[in-house]
N, C-alpha and C positions, 0 to 999 in steps of 0.2 A: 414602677417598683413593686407596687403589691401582686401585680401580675406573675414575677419572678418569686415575690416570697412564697406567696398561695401553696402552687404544685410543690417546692421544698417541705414545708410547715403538711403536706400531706402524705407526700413518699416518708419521712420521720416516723407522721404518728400510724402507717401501715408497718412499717419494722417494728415499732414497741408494740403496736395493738393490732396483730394482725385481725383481718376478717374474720368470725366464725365459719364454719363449713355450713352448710345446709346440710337438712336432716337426711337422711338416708331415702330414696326411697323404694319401694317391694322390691324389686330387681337389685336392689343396692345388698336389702335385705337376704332374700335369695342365697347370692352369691356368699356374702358375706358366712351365711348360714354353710354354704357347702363344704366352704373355704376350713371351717373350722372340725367337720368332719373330715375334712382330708388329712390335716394336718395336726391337729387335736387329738384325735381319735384313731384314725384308721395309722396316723404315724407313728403312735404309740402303741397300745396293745390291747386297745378296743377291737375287741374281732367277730363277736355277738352282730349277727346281721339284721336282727330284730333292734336290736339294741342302736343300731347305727342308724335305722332307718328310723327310728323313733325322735331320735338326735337331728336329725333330717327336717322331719314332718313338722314338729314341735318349735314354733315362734319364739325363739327365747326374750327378742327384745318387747315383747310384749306384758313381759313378767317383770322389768327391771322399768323405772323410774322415767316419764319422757325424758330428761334432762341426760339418761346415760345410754338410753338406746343404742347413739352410732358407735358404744364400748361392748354393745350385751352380745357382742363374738369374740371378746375378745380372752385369752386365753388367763381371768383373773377370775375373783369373788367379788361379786358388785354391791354396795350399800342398797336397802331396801327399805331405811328409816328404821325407827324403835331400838336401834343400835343390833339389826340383822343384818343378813347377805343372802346373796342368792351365789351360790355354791358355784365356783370354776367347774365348766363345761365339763372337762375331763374327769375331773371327779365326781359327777351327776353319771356321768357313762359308765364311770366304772362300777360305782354302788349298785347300778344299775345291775349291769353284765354280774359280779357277784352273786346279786340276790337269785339271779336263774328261772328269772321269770315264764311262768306258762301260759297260753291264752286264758284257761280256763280258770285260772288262781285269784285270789284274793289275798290282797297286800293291805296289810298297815304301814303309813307314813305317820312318823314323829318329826314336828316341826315342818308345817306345813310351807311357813314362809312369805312368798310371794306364790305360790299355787307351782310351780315350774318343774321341782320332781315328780308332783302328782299328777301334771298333764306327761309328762314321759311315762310313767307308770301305768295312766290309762291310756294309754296307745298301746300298751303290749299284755295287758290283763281283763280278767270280768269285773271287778268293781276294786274302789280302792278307797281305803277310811285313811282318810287326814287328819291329824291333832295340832291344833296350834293355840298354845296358852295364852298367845299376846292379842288381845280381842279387836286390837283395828286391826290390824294383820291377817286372823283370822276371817273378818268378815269383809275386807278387801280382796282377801283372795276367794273367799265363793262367791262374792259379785262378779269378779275374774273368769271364773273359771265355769260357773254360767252363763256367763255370756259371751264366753268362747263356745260354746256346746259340747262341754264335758259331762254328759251326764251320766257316766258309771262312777264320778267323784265325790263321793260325801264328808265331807267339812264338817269338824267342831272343836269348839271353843274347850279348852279344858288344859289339863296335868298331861301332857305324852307320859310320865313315868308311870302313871297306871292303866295305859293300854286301852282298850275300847272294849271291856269285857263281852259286851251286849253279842261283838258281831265275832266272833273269835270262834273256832282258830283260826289262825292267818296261813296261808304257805309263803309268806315272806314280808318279811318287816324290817324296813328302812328308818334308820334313824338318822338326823341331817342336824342336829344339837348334841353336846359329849355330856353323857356323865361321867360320874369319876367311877362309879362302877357299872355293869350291864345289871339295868334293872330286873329285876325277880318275876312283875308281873309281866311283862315281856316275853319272858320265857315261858310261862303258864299257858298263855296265849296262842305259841305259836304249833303251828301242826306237825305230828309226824314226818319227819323229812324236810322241816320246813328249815328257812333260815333267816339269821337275826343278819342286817348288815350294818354298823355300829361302830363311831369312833367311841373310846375309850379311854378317860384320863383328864387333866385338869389344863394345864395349859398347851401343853402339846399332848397330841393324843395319841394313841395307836390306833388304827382300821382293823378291827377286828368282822369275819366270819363266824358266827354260831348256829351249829347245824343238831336237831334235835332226830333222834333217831334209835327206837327202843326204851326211850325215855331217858337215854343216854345223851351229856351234853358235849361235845367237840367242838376245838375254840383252835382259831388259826389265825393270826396275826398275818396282817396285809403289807400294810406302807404307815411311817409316821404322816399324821394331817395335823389342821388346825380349825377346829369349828367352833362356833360360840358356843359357849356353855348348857345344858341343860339346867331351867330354873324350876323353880315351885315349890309347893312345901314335905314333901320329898326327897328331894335332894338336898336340902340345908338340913336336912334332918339327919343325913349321914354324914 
């Protein structure tokens, strides 16, 4: 009798509780990674070949949580702790492609994250200053992001609303947190011809383009997004 219950009492508890998968591995990765520039990127209107290739190069499940690795191609915004994300692939591409990055340029990144637009960022640029206010975060991702061997990436701890005066102007600056306005010193910041790439607004945002030129400001609305908020004592200020 118990011979017959056994295998029933086991086929049951594989229907309610299936197996976990095993973890992915490199070649799973790989793929998975290609997969997502095929379809992600090059199917929508990712067309920056620098940009695609960066998308490529760049390990994204590296940057996201062991526990969600075999999800970090998947076409969402993943939890990163501290109540962040790590930004849908698609929209990492397109800020990207936006911002019109040059080999030779220097970029500022607000809201560093998990490190993941800054390793995109130094794949297509000469050096790149990161700001992340939330200090495990911050110093999780330059342990990250040195021991991946990013070394044109310089991490710190601070406010993104006031910019990295020391290393400025920038030819392009990505912001990956919304304020509810485009902050001032941002703007001060960035160089001739350069450009701000920026959600904008409170609960849903607009993707806004800010392109400085003559000392003239031009503002060009993208696509509605959704990113977490930009914090500090700055923004509650306004």
């Amino acid at each position: 009798m118990n011979k017959l219950i056994n295998p029933i009492i086991m086929a049951l508890l594989l229907i309610i509780f299936p197996a976990c998968k095993e973890d992915k591995t490199p070649n799973d990765f790989t793929t998975a990674r290609k997969q997502m520039v095929q379809r992600q990127l090059e199917g929508r209107d990712i067309t920056d070949k620098a940009v695609l290739e960066a998308m490529q190069k760049v390990e994204r499940h590296k940057f996201v949580p062991p526990n969600l690795r075999n999800m970090a191609y998947a076409d969402r915004p993943l939890p990163i702790g501290e109540g962040q994300t790590i930004s849908q692939p698609y929209i990492v591409a397109l800020m990207t492609q936006l911002a019109d990055i040059q080999p030779h340029e220097k970029v500022l990144e607000i809201g560093t994250g998990s490190g993941y637009q800054a390793a995109i960022l130094a794949s297509l640029c000469h050096q790149v200053y990161t700001i992340e206010i939330i200090e495990s975060l911050c110093e999780q991702a330059r342990i990250r992001l040195t021991n991946l061997g990013y070394k044109n990436v310089y991490v710190k701890c601070g406010d993104g609303f006031k910019g990295w005066k020391e290393h400025a102007p920038y030819d392009a600056i990505i912001v990956t947190c919304a304020p509810p306005e485009v902050p001032q010193p941002l703007i001060n910041q960035l160089a001739e011809k350069g450009k701000i790439v920026i959600p904008v607004g409170t609960q849903w945002q607009e993707l806004k383009v800010i392109t400085k030129e003559n000392d003239k400001i031009k503002t060009s609305d993208i696509i509605p997004v959704r990113f977490v908020p930009m914090t500090g004592e700055e923004v509650e200020k306004m």
